[in-house]
Residue frames as qw, qx, qy, qz and C-alpha x, y, z in Angstrom:
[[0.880, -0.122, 0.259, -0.379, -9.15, 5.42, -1.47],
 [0.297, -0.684, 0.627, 0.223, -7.17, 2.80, -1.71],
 [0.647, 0.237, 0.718, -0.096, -9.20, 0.38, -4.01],
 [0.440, 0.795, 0.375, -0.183, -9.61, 2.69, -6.30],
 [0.062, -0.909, 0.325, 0.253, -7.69, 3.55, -9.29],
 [0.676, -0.174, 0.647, 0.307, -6.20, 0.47, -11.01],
 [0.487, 0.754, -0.159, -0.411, -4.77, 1.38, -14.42],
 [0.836, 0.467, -0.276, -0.086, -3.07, -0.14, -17.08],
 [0.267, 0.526, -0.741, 0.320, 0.26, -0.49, -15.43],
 [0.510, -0.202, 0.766, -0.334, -1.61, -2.83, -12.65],
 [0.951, 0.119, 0.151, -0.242, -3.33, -5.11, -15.30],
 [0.626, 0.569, -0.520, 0.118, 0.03, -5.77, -17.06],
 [0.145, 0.366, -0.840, 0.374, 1.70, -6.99, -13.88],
 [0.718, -0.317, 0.306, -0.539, -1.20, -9.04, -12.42],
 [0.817, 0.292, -0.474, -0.150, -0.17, -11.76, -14.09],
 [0.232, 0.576, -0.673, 0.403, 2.08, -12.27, -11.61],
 [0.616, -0.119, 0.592, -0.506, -0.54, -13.56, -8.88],
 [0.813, 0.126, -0.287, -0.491, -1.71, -16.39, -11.73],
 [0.419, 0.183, -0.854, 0.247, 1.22, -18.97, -10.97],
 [0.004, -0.094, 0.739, -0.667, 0.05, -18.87, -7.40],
 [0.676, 0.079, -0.078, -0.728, -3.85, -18.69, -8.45],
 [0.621, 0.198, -0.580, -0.489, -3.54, -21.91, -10.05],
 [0.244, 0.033, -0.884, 0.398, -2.82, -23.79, -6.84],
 [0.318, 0.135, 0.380, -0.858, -5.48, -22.00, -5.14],
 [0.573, 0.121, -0.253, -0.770, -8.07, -22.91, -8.18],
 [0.502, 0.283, -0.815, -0.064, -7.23, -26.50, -7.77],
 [0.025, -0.145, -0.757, 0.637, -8.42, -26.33, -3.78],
 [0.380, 0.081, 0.121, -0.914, -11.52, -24.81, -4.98],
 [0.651, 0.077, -0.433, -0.619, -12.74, -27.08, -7.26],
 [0.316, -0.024, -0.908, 0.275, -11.78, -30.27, -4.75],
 [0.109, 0.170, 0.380, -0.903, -14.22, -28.16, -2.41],
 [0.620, 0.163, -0.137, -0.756, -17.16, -27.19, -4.66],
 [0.603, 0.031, -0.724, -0.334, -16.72, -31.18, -5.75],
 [0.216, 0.205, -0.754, 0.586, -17.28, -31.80, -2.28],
 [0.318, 0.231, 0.215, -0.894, -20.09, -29.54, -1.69],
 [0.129, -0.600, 0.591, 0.524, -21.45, -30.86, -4.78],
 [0.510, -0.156, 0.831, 0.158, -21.71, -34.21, -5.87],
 [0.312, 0.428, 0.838, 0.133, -24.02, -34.14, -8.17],
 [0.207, 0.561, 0.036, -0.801, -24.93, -30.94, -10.85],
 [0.203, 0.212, 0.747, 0.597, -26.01, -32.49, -13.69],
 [0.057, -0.632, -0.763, 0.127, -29.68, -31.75, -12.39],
 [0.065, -0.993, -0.091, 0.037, -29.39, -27.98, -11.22],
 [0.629, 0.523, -0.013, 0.575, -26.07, -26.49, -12.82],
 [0.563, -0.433, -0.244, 0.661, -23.95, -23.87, -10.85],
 [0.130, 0.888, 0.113, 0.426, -24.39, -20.27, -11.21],
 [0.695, -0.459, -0.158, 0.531, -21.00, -18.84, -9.66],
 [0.074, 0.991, 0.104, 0.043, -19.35, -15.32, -9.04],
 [0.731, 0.107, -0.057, 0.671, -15.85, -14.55, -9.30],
 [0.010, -0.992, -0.121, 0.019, -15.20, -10.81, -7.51],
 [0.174, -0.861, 0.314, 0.360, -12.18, -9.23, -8.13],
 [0.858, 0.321, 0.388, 0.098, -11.65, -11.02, -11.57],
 [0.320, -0.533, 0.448, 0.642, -8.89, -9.05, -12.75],
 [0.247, 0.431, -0.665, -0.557, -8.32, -9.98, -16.85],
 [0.849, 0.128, 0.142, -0.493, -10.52, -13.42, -16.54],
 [0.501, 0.445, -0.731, 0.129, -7.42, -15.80, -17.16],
 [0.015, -0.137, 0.941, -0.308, -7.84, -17.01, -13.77],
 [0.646, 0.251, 0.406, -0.595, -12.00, -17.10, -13.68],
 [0.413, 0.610, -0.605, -0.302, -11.11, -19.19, -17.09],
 [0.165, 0.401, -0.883, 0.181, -8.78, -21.88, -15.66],
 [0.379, -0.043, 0.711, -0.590, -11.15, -21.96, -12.74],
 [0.808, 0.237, 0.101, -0.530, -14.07, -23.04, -15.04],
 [0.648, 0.314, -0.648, -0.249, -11.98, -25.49, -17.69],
 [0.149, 0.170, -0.873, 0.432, -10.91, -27.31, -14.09],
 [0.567, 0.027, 0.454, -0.687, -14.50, -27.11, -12.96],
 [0.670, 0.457, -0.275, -0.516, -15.12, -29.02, -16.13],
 [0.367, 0.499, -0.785, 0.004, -12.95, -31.51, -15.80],
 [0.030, 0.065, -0.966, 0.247, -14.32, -32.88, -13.08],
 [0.206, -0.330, -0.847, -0.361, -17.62, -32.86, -14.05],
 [0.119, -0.518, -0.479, 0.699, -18.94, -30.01, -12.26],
 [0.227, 0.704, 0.568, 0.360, -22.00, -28.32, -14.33],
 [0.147, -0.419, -0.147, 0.884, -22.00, -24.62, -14.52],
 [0.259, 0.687, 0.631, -0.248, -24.40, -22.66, -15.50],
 [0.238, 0.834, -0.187, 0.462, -22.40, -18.98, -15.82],
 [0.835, -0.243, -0.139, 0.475, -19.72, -17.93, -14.38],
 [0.080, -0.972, 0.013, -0.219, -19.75, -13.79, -13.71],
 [0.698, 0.023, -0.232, 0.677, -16.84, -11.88, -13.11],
 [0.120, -0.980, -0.104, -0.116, -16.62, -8.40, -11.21],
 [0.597, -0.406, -0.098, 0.685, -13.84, -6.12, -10.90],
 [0.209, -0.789, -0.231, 0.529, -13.34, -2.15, -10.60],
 [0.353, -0.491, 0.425, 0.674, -10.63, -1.86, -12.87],
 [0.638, 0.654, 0.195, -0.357, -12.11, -0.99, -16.60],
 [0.212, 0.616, -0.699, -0.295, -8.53, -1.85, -17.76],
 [0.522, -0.116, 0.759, -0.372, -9.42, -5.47, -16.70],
 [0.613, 0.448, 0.591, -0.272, -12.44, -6.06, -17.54],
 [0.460, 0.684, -0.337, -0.455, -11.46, -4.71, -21.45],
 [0.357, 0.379, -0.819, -0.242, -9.02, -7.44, -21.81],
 [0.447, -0.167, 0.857, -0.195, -11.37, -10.47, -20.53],
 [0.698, 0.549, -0.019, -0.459, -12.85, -10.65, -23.93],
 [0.466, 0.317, -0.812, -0.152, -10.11, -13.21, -25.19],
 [0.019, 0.073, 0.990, -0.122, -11.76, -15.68, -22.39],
 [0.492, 0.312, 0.304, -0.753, -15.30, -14.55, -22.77],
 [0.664, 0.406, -0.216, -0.589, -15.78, -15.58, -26.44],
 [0.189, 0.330, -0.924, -0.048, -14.03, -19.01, -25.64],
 [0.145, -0.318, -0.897, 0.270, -17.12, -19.74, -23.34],
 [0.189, -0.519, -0.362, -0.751, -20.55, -18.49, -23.55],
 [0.615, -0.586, -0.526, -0.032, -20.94, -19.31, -19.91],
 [0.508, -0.285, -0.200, 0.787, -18.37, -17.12, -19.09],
 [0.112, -0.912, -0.140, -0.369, -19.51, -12.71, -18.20],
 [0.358, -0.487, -0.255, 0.755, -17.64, -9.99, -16.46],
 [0.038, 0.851, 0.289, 0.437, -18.89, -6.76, -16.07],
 [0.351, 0.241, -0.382, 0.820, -16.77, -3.83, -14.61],
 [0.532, -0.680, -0.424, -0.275, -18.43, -3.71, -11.15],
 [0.043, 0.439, -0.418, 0.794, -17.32, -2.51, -7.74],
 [0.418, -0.297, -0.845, 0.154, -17.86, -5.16, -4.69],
 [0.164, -0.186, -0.557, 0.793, -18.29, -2.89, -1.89],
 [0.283, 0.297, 0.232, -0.882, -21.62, -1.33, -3.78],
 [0.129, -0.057, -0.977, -0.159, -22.70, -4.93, -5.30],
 [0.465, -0.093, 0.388, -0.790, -26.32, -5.05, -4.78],
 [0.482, 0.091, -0.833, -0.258, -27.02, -8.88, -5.91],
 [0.564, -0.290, 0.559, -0.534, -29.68, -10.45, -3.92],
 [0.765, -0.107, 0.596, -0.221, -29.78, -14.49, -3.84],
 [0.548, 0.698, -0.305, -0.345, -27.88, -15.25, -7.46],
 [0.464, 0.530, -0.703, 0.101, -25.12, -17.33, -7.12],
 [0.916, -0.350, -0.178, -0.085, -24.49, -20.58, -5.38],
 [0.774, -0.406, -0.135, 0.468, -21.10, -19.89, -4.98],
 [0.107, -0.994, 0.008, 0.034, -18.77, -16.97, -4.36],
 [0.835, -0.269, -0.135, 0.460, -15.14, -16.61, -4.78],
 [0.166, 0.973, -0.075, 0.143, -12.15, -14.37, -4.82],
 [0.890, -0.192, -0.026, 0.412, -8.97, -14.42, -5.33],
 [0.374, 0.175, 0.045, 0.910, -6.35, -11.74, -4.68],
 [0.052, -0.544, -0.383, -0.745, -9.12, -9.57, -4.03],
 [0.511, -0.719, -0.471, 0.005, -10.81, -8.63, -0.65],
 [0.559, -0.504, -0.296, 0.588, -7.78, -7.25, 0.76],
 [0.240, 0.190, 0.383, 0.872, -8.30, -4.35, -1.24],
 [0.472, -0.659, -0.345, -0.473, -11.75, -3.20, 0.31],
 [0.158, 0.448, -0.363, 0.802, -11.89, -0.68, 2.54],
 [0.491, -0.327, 0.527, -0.611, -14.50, -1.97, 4.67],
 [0.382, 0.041, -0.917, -0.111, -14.88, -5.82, 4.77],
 [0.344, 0.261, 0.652, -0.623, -17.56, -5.88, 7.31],
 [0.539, 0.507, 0.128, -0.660, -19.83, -4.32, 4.48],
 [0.501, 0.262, -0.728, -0.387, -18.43, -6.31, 1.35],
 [0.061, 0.002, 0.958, -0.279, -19.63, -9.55, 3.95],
 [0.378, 0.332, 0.648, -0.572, -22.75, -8.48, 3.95],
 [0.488, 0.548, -0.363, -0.575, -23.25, -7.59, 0.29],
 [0.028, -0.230, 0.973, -0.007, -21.73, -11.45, 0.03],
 [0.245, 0.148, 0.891, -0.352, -24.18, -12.69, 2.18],
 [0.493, 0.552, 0.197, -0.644, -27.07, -10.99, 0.16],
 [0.476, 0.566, -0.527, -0.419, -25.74, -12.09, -3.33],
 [0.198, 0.067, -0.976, -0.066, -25.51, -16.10, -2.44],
 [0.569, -0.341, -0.256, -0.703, -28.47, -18.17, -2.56],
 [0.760, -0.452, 0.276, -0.376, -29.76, -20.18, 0.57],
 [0.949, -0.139, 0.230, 0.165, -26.77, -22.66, 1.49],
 [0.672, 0.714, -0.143, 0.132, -24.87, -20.74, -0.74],
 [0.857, -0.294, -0.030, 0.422, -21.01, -21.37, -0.38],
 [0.122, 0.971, -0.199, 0.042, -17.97, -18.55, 0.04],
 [0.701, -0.160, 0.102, 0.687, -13.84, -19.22, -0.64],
 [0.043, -0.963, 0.250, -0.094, -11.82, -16.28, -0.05],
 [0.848, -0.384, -0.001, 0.366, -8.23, -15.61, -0.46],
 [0.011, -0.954, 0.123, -0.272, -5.85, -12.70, 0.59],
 [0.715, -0.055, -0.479, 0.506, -2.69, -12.07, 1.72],
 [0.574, -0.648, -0.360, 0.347, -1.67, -10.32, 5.09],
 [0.032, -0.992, 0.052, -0.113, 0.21, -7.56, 5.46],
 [0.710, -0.056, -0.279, 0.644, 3.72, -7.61, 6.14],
 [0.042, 0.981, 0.145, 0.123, 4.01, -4.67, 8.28],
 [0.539, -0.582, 0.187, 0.580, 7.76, -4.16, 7.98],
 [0.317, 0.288, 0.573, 0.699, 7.60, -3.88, 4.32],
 [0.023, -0.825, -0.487, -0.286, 4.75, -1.54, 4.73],
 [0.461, -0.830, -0.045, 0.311, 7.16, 0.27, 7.17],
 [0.557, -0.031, 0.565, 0.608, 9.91, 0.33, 4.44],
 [0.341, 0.516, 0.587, 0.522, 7.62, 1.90, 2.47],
 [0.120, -0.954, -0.271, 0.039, 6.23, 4.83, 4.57],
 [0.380, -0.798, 0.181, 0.432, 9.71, 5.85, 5.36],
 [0.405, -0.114, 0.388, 0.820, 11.00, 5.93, 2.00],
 [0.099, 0.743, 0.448, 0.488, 7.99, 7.40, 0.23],
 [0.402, -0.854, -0.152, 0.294, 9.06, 10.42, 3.57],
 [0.609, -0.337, 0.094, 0.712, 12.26, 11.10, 1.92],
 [0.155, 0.683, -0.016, -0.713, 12.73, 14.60, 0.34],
 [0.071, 0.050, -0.770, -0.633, 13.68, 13.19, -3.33],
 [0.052, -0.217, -0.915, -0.337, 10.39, 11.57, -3.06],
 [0.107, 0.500, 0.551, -0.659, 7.82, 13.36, -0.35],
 [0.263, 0.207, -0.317, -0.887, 6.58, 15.96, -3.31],
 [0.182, -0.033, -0.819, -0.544, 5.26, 13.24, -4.92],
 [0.260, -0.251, -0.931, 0.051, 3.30, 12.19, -2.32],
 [0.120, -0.131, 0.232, -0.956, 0.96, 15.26, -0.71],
 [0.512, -0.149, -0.091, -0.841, -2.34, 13.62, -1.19],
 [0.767, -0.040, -0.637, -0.063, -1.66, 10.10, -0.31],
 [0.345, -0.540, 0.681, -0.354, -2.06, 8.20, 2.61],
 [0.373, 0.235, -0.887, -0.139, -0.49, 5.15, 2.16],
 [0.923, -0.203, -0.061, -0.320, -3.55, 2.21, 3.59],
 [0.143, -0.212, 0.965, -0.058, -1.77, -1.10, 5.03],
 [0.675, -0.237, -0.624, -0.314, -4.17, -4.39, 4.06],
 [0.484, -0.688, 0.190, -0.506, -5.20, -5.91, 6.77],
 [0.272, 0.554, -0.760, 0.207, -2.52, -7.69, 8.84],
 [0.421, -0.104, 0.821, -0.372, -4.50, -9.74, 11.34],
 [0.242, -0.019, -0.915, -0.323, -6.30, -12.54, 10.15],
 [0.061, -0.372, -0.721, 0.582, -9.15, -12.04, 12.79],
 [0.251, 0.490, 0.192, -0.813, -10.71, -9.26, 11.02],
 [0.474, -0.106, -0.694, -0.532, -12.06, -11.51, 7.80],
 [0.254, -0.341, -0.899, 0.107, -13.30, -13.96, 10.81],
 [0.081, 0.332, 0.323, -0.883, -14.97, -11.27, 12.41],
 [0.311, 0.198, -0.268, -0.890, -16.41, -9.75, 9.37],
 [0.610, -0.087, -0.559, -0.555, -17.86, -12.83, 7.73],
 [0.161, -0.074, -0.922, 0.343, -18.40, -15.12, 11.10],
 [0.240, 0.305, 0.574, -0.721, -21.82, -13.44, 11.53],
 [0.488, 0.389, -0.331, -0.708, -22.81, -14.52, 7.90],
 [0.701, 0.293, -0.551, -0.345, -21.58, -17.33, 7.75],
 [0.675, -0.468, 0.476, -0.315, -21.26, -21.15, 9.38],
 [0.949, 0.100, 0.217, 0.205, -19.13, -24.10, 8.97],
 [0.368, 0.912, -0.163, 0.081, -16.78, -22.03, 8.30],
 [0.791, -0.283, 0.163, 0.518, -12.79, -23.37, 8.27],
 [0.257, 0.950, -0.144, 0.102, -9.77, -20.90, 7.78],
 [0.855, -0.345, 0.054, 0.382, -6.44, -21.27, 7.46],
 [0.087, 0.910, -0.354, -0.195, -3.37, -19.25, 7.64],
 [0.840, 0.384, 0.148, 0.353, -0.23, -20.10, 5.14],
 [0.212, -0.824, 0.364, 0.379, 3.57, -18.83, 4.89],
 [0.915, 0.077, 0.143, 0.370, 5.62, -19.46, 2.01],
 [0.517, -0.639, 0.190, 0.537, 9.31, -18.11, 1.40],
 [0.641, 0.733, 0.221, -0.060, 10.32, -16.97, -1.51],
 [0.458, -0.498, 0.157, 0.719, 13.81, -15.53, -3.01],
 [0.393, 0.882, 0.260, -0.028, 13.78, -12.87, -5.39],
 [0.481, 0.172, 0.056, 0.858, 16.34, -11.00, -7.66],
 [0.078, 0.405, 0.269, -0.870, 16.00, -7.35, -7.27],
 [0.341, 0.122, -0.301, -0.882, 14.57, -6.91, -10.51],
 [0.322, -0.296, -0.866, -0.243, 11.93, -9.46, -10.15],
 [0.230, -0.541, -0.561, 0.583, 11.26, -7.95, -6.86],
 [0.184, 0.166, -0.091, -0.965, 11.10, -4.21, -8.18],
 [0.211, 0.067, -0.678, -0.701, 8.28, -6.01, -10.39],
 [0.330, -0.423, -0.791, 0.295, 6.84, -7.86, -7.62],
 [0.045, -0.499, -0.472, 0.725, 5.84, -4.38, -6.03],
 [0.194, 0.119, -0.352, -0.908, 4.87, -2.75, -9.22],
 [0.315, -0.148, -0.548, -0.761, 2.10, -4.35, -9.56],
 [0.366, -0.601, -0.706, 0.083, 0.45, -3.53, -6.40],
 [0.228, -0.474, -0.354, 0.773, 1.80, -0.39, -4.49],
 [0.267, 0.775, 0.558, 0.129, -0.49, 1.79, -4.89],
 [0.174, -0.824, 0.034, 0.538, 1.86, 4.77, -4.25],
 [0.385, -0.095, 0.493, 0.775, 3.83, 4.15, -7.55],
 [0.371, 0.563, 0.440, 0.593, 0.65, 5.83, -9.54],
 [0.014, 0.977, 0.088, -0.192, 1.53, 9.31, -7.96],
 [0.520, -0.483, 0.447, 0.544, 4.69, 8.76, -9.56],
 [0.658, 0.597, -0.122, -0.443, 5.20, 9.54, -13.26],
 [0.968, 0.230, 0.098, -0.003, 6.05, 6.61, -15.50],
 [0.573, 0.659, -0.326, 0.362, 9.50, 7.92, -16.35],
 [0.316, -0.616, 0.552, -0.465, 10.37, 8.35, -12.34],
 [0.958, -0.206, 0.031, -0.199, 8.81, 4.51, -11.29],
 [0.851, 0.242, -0.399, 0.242, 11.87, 2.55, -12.48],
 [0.363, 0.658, -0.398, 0.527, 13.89, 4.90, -10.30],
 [0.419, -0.564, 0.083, -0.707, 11.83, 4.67, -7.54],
 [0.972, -0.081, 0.042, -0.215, 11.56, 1.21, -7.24],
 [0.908, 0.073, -0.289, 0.296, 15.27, 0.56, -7.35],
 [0.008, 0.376, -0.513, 0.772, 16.38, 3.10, -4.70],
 [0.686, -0.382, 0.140, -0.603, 13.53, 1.65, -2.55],
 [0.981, -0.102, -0.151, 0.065, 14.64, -2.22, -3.07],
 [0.601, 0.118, -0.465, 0.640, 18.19, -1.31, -2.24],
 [0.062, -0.413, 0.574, -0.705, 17.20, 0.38, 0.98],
 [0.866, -0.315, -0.302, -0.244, 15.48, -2.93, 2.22],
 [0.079, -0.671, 0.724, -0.140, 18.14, -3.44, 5.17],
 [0.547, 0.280, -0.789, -0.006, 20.12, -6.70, 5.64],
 [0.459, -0.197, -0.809, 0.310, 18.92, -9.70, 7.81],
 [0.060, 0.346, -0.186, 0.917, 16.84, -7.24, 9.73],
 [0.656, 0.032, -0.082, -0.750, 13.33, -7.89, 9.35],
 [0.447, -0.162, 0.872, 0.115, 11.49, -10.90, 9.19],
 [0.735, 0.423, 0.526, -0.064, 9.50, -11.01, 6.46],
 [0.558, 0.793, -0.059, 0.235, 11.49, -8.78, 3.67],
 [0.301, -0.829, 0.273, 0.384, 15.36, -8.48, 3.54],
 [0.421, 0.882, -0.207, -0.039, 18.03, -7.91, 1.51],
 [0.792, -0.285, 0.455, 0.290, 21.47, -10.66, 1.19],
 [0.286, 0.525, -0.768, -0.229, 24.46, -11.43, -1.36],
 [0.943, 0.007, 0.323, 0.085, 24.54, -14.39, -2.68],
 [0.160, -0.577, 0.720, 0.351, 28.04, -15.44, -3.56],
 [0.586, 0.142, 0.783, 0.153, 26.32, -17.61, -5.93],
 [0.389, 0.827, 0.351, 0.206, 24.58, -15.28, -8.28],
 [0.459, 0.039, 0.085, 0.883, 27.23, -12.45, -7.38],
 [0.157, -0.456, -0.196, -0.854, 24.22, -10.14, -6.72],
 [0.254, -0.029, 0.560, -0.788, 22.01, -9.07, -4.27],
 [0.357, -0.153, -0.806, -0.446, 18.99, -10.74, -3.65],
 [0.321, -0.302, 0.218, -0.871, 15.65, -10.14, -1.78],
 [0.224, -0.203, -0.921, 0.245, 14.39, -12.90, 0.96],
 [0.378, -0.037, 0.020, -0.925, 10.37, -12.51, 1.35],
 [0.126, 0.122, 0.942, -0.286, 8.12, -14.26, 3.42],
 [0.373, -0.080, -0.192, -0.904, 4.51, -14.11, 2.23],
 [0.206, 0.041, 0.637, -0.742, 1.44, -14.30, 4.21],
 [0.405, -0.071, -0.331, -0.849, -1.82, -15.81, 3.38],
 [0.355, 0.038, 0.769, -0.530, -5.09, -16.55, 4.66],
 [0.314, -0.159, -0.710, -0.611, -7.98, -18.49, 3.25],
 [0.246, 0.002, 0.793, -0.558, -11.45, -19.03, 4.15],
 [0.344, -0.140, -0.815, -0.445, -14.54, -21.07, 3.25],
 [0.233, 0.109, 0.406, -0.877, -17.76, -20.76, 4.71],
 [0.046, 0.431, 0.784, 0.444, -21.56, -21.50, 4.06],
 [0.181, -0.435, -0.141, -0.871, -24.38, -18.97, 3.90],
 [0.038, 0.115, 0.882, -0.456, -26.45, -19.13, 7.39]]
């Protein structure tokens, strides 16, 4: 399953999604202050699902603060028990802050939270119809949902089946089948368009340029194929896979020289979609 399974080597590299969080946290709270105006009266009681380590469910609150946005609590949920161990350096900073190691897809919250979010985190559930509905059940009347995921790239994801095929590497792989997220943006609207109304979504591209090793690091700390690999093999794996990205091929992932750095260097479009929504 493809959710399932996050160990230690994925909380160390999550960090990576925080830089990119922090924009994101910054739209939320403009939003909620929107929604809003006025919590002194009846504080917020808000959920955070796929809270990784609780560094971004944190941020998100000191920024809720700032602008004078009352919170009640502020729950985290996420699968990974490596996670949820280390959100204990933001837990004891704020008594309004909880995470408990929970699994969205079997969430059975009915009418708790006024708002919902999630970052980094949906596209990981294997059926998003059902995590919608669990949603819908877990916000109270009017309650509000922000989501945000990225897309698939399915040339990279094609990159990947066909090296994880080669003989050096096939062994490894007998019991996996590699998942793709999901690559159309239609299937969140789908899922949650029969929950929810008012609901605005937008897709986002930005470009990116990467050294290899930054890239190798980039992928570590999502593909899920690297844990059928043992720890001593990964490094290898991951830098015979970034040098067979071909050149100028693709559009969202290749592989250039730069005569500036004297090295190769890995050009990578990423995909993301957001959406916001109220409970109907």
């Amino acid at each position: 399953m493809k959710k399932k399974g996050f160990g230690s080597d994925y909380a160390e590299k999550a960090h990576l999604q925080k830089s990119f969080n922090s924009k994101i946290i910054l739209e939320l709270v403009e939003s909620i202050s929107a929604w809003y105006p006025n919590t002194r009266d009846n504080p917020l009681k808000i959920l955070d699902l796929c809270c990784g380590d609780g560094g971004s469910t944190y941020e998100f609150l000191q920024k809720l603060d700032e602008r004078n946005i009352c919170v009640n609590e502020l729950l985290g949920y996420d699968i990974s028990q490596e996670q949820i161990n280390r959100t204990d350096e933001y837990s004891c900073k704020d008594p309004r802050l909880k995470f408990k190691k929970q699994d969205v897809e079997i969430m059975n919250d009915i009418e708790k939270y006024d708002v919902i979010i999630s970052l980094f985190g949906l596209h990981w559930m294997e059926d998003i119809k059902n995590v919608s509905k669990k949603i819908h059940n877990a916000l109270k009347p009017n309650g509000k949902l922000m989501f945000f995921v990225p897309l698939e790239k399915p040339d990279l994801f094609q990159i990947r089946k066909d090296f994880m095929s080669l003989p050096q590497w096939k062994p490894y792989f007998k019991d996996l089948k590699l998942y793709p997220f999901i690559e159309n943006e239609n299937e969140y609207i789908q899922a949650f368009e029969q929950y929810f109304i008012h609901c605005t979504y937008k897709r986002g591209e930005e470009d990116k340029i990467f050294s290899e090793e930054d890239f190798m690091t980039f992928l570590s700390s999502w593909m899920q194929e690297l844990r059928y690999i043992s720890k001593d093999a990964r490094l290898k794996y991951l830098k015979e896979l970034v040098e067979s990205i071909p050149h100028e091929v693709y559009p969202n992932v290749s592989r250039f020289w730069s005569s500036e750095d004297s090295a190769y260097k890995i050009r990578f479009k990423e995909h993301f979609f957001k959406g916001l929504g109220v409970k109907s």
